[in-house]
C-alpha positions as CSV (number, residue, x, y, z in Angstrom):
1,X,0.0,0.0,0.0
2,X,1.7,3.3,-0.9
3,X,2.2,6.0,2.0
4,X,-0.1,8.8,2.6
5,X,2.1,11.2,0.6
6,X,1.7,9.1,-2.5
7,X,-2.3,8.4,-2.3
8,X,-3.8,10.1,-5.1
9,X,-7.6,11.8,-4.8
10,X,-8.9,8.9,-5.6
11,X,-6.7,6.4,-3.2
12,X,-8.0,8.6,-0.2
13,X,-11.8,8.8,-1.9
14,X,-11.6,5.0,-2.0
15,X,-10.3,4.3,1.3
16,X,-13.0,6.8,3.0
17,X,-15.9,4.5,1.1
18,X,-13.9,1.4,2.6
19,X,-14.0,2.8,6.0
20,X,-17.8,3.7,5.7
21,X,-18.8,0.4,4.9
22,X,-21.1,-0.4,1.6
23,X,-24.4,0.7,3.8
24,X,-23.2,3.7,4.2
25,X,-20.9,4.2,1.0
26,X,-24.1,3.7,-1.4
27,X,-26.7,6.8,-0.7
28,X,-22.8,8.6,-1.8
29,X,-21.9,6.7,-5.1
30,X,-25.3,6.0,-6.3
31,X,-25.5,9.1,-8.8
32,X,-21.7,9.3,-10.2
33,X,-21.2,7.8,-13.5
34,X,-20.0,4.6,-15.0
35,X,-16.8,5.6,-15.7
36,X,-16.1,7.2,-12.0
37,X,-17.7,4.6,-10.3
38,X,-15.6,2.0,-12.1
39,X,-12.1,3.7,-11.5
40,X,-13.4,4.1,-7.6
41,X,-14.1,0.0,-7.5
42,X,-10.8,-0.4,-9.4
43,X,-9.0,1.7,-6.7
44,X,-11.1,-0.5,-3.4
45,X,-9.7,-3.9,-5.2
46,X,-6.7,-3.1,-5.5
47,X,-5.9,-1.2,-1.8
48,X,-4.8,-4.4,-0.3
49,X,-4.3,-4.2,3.6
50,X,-5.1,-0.6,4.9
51,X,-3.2,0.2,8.3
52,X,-5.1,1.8,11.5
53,X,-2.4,4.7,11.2
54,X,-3.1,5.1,7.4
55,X,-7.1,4.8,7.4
56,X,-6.9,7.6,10.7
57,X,-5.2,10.2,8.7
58,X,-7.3,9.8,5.4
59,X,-10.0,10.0,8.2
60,X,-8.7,12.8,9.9
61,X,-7.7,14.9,6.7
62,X,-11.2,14.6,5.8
63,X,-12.4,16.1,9.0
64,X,-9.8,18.8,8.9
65,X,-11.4,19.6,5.7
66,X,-14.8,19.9,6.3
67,X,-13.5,21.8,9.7
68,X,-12.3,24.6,7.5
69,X,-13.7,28.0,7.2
70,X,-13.8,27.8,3.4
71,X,-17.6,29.2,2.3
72,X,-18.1,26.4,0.3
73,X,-17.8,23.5,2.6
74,X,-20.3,25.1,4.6
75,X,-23.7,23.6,5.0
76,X,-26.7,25.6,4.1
77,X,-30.2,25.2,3.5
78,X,-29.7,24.2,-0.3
79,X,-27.9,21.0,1.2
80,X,-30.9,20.4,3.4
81,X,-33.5,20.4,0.1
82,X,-30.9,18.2,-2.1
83,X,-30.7,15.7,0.7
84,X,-34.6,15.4,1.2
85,X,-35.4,15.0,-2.5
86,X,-32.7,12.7,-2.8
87,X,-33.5,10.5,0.1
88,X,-37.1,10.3,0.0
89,X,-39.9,10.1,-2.0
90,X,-41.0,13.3,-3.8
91,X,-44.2,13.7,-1.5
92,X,-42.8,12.8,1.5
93,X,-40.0,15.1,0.4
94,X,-41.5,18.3,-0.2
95,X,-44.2,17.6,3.5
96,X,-40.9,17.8,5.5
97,X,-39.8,21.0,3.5
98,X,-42.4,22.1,4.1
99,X,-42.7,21.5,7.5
100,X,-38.6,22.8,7.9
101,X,-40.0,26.4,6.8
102,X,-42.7,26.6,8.7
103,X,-42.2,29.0,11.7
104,X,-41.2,27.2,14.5
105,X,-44.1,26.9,17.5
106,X,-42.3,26.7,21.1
107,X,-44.3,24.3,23.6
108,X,-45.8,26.3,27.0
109,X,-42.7,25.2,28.9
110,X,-40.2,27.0,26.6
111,X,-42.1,30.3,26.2
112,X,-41.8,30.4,30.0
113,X,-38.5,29.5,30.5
114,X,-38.0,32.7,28.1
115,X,-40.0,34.7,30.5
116,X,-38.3,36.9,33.3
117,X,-37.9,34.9,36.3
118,X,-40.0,37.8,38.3
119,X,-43.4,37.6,35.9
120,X,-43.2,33.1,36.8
121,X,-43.1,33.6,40.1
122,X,-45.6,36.9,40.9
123,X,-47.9,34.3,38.4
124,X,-47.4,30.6,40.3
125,X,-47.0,32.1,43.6
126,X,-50.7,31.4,44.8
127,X,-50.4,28.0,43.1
128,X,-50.9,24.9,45.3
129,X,-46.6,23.8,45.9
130,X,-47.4,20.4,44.0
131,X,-48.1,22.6,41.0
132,X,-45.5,24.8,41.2
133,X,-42.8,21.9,41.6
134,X,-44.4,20.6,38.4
135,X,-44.4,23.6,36.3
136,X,-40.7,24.2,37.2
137,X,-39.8,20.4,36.8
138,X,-40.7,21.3,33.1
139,X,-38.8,24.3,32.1
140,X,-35.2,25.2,32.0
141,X,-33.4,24.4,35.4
142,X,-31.3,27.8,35.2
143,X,-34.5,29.4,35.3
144,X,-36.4,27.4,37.8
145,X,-33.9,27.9,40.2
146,X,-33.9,31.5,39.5
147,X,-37.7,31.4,40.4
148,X,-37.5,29.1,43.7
149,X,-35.2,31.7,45.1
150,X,-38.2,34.5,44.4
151,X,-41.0,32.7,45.9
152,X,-41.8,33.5,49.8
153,X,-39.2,31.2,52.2
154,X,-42.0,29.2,53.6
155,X,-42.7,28.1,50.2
156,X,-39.4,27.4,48.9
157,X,-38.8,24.4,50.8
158,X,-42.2,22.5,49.9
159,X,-41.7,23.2,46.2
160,X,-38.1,21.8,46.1
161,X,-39.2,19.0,48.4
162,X,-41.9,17.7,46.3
163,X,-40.3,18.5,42.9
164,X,-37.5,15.7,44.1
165,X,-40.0,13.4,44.6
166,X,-42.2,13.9,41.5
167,X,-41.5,10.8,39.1
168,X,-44.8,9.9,36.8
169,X,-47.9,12.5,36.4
170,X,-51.4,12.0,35.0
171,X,-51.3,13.2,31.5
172,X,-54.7,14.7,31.8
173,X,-53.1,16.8,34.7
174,X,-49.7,17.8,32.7
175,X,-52.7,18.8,29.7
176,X,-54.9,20.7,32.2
177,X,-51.9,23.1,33.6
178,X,-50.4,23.4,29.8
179,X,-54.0,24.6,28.8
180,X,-54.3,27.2,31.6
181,X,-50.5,28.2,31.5
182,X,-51.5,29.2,28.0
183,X,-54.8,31.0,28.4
184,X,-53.0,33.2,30.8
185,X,-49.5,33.9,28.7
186,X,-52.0,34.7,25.7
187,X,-53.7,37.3,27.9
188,X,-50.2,38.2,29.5
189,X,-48.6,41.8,28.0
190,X,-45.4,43.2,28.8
191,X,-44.3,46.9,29.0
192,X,-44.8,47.4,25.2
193,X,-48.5,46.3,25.2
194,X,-47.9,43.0,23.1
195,X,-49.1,39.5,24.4
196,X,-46.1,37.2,24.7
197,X,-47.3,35.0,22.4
198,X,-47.2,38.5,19.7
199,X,-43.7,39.0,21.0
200,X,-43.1,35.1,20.6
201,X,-44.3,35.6,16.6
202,X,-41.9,39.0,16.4
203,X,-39.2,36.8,17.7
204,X,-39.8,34.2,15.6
205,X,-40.3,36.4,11.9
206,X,-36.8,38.3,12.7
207,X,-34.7,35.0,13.4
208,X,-36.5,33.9,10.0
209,X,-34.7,36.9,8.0
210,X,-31.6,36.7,6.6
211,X,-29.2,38.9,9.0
212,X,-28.7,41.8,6.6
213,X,-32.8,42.0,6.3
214,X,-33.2,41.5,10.3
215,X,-30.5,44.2,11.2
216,X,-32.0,47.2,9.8
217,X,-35.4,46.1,11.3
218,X,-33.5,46.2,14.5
219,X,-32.3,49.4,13.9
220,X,-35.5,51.0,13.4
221,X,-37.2,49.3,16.0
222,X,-34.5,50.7,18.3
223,X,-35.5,53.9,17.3
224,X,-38.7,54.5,17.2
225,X,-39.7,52.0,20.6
226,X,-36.8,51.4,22.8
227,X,-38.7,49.3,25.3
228,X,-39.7,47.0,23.1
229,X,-36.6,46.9,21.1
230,X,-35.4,45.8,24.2
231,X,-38.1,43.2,25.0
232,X,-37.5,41.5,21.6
233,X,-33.9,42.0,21.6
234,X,-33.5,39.9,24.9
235,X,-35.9,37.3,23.2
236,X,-33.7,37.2,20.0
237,X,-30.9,35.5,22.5
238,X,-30.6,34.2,25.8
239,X,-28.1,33.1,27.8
240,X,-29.7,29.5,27.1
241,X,-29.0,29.6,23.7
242,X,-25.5,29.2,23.8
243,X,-25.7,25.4,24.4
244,X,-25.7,25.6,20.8
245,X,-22.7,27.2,19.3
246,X,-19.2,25.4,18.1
247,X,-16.4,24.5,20.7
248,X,-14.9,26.7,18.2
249,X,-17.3,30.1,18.7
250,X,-17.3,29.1,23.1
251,X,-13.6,29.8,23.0
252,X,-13.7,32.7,20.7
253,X,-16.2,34.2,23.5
254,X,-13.9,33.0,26.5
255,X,-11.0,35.3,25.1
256,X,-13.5,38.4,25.0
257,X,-15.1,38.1,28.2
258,X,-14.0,38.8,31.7
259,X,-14.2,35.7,34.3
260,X,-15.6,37.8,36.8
261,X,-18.8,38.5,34.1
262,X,-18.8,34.7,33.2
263,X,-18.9,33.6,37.0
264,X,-21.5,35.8,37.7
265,X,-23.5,34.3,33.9
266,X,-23.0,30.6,34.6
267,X,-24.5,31.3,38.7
268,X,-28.0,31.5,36.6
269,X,-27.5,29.0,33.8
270,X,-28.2,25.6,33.4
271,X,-25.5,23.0,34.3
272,X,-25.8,22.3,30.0
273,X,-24.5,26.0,29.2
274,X,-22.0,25.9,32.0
275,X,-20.4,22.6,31.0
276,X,-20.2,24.2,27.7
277,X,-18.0,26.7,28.7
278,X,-15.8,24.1,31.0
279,X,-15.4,22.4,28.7
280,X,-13.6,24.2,26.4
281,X,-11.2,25.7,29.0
282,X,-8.3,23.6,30.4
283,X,-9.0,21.3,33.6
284,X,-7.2,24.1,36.0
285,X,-9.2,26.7,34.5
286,X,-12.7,25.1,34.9
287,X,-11.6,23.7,38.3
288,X,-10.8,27.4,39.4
289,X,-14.3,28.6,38.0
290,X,-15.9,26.4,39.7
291,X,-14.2,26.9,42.8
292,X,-15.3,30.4,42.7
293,X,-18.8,29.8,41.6
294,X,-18.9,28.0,45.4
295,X,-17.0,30.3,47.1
296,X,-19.4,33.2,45.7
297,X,-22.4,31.8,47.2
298,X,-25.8,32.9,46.0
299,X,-26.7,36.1,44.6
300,X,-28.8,38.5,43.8
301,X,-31.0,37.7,40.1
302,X,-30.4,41.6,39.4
303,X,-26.5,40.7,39.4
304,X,-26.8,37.7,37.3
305,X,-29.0,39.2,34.9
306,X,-26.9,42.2,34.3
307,X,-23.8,39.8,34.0
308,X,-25.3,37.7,31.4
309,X,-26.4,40.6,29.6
310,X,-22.8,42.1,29.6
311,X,-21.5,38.9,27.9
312,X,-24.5,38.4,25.1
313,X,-23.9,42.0,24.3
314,X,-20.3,40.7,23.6
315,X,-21.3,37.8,21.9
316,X,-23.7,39.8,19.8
317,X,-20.7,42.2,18.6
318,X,-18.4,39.5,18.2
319,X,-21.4,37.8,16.0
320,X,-21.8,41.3,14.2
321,X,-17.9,41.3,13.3
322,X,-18.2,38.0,11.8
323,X,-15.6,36.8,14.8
324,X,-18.6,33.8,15.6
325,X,-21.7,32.3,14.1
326,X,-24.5,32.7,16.5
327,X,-26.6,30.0,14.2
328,X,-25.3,27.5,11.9
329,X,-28.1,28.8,9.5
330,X,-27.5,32.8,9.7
331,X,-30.8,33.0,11.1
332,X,-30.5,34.2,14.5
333,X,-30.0,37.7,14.7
């Protein structure tokens, strides 16, 4: 078998279809010609023994490539529609593109894990504890825990209590809460006047927009409403979101922020955004964070909110300069 150096295209294209296996090689040769397809089968029957070390880096030099910045390697929506009709048959192919631009609907439990931890708990407050501890077993933990720490002392213990000790409900219960949870939220305005669910839509139209289309929308919007600029603006992103980004954008972010503004952020997120950012620091590093997390001991929500909105504003810049991708499709503004 020649050395890495030698393999032509073609070696490394037939040694990646080896390593794939012929289940998942086919859906990738099934549309190239005779002529390629023959020179590729030529090229597997002849490889002979492959070596571990040899397979890895035709492996790994495919990675590296697809991990490159180049525009073209870069998956889009197009790649989404050619996979569909190419996969599928043309019905089924064109309900599930259709159903991939539909706006996206966000159940009860993530339209109030977007909510301000103050407006939950003024709302559950007079709620019997056992509903309470089920209403924040269902939304984002970050938040819950934002909202146990608002509701009246004598409260806080029965809600936490009975929340670890809550393991199957009724459905017909779950359905009844969802149903009222959403008559009130309907009915629910902020300080602009719109219903969350209208602010919900807002949200929801603006991430659809390209970013140069959504930006000057923004802009506007800034200008001629501040508070509800603001409102939709701290819809747009939240600190939750970041679960999502590349290992790639977290450490881009770590070397803009301070760790004092991070501690403070990660106090009110869930352990999934704070493991994000451990992770992509070295063991010390996290260790430390976490050591001072502890150390720090609870604090105020006005602190951590004003924290985490000192690093999205960083994160939206660094976004803006083209530094990170907030969204893998350009859609989140």
């Amino acid at each position: 078998m020649k050395s890495k150096r030698q393999l032509t295209g073609e070696d490394k294209a037939a040694i990646l279809l080896f390593a794939l296996g012929p289940e998942a090689s086919a859906p990738l040769v099934r549309d190239l010609d005779d002529q390629t397809l023959t020179r590729l089968g030529r090229r597997m029957a002849e490889l002979g023994k492959v070596s571990t070390d040899l397979l890895n880096s035709v492996v790994d030099e495919y990675l590296e490539l697809h991990r490159s910045e180049d525009p073209l390697l870069r998956s889009t929506k197009k790649d989404v529609v050619s996979l569909f009709r190419y996969a599928v048959e043309q019905d089924r192919a064109e309900r599930l593109l259709d159903a991939l631009d539909a706006p996206k609907t966000l159940s009860i439990w993530e339209k109030l894990s977007r909510l301000k931890p103050e407006m939950i708990a003024n709302s559950i407050q007079s709620e019997h504890p056992q509903t309470v501890a089920l209403i924040l077993g269902n939304i984002d933990s970050g938040v819950a825990s934002r909202v146990i720490a608002l509701l009246p002392e004598d409260m806080q213990l029965s809600v936490v209590m009975r929340m670890s000790k809550i393991e199957s409900v009724p459905r017909e219960l779950v359905q009844d809460i969802e149903e009222t949870l959403e008559k009130e939220l309907a009915g629910m305005q902020g300080e602009s006047g719109i219903s969350f669910d209208g602010m919900v839509s807002v949200v929801d139209i603006l991430k659809g927009l390209e970013k140069e289309v959504a930006r000057p929308i923004l802009d506007q919007l800034r200008d001629k409403d501040e508070e509800l600029f603001t409102q939709v603006d701290r819809l747009l992103l939240v600190f939750e979101d970041l679960k999502e980004l590349s290992d790639r954008d977290i450490q881009t972010i770590l070397k803009h922020i301070s760790s004092d503004d991070l501690v403070k952020s990660l106090k009110g997120a869930s352990d999934v955004v704070a493991e994000r950012f451990f992770s992509n620091m070295s063991q010390r590093a996290a260790e430390i964070m976490r050591e001072d997390m502890e150390v720090m001991g609870p604090m105020k929500l006005a602190d951590v909110e004003e924290a985490q909105q000192t690093v999205l504003k960083t994160i939206r810049k660094l976004d803006d300069d083209g530094a990170i991708t907030l969204s893998s499709s350009d859609d989140m503004v």
